[in-house]
Structures are given as structure tokens and as C-alpha cells.
C-alpha positions in Angstrom: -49.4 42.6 -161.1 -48.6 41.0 -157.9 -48.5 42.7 -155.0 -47.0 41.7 -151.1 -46.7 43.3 -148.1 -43.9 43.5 -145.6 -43.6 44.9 -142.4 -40.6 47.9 -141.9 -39.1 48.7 -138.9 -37.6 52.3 -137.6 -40.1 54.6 -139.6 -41.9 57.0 -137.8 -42.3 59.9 -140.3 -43.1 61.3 -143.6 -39.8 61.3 -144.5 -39.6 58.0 -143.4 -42.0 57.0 -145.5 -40.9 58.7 -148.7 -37.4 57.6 -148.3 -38.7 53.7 -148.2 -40.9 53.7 -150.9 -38.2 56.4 -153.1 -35.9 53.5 -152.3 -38.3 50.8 -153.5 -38.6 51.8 -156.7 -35.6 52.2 -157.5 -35.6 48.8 -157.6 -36.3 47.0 -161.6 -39.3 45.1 -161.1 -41.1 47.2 -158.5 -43.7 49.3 -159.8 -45.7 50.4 -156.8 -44.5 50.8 -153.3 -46.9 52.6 -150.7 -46.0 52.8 -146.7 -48.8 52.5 -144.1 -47.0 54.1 -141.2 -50.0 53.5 -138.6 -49.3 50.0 -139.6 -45.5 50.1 -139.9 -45.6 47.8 -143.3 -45.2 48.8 -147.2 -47.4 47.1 -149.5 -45.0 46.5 -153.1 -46.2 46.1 -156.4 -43.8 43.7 -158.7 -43.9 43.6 -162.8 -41.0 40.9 -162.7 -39.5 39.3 -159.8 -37.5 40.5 -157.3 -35.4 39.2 -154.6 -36.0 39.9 -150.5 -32.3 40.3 -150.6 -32.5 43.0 -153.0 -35.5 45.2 -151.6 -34.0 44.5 -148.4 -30.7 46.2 -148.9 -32.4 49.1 -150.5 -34.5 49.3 -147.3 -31.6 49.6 -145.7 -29.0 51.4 -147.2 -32.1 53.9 -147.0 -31.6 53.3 -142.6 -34.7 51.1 -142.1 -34.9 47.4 -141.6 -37.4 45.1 -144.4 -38.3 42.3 -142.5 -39.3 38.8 -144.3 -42.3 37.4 -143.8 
């Protein structure tokens, strides 16, 4: 399983977390998705590929922003 991690910007809670990583895997493909909120990144876990496009607008219909690295 490969595994990246991105940095997420306007979390600052529990919630915030749960709703980034509830939207995450929602996602086909995405099998893990854990937030570090010290660090302000989520670390993703993929079983097939998945677009930035895709996780991105889940990140955001959620009310956060997935930034690219």
C-alpha cells in the first residue's frame, strides 16, 4: 500500500479532523487516512490510484483546503 502525505489547511479541531479523514475515505481507492493536527497534514493510504483533484474536492466540500505537494 502506498501511502503520501499532504498538508491541510483550516483545521484546528477534533472535528476537524474527523470530518477530513470521514471525507477521505469516502473516496475508492483510499484505505487509510489519519490527520496530524499539531502538524496540520493527513497522511493517506491508497489500494488503487487516486486523483489530487478528487481528494481535493472531498477536502473541500468537507470546508478545508488539500494542498499539493
Amino acid at each position: 500500500m502506498e501511502t503520501k502525505v499532504y498538508e491541510v489547511k483550516g483545521m484546528s479541531c477534533d472535528h476537524c479532523k474527523h470530518a477530513v479523514e470521514s471525507a477521505l475515505l469516502e473516496i475508492e481507492g483510499i484505505s487509510k487516512a489519519t490527520v496530524n493536527l499539531e502538524k496540520g497534514e493527513v497522511s493517506v493510504g491508497f489500494t488503487a490510484p487516486v486523483s489530487i483533484e478528487t481528494m481535493s474536492a472531498a477536502v473541500d466540500e468537507a470546508g478545508y483546503e488539500l494542498i499539493a505537494q
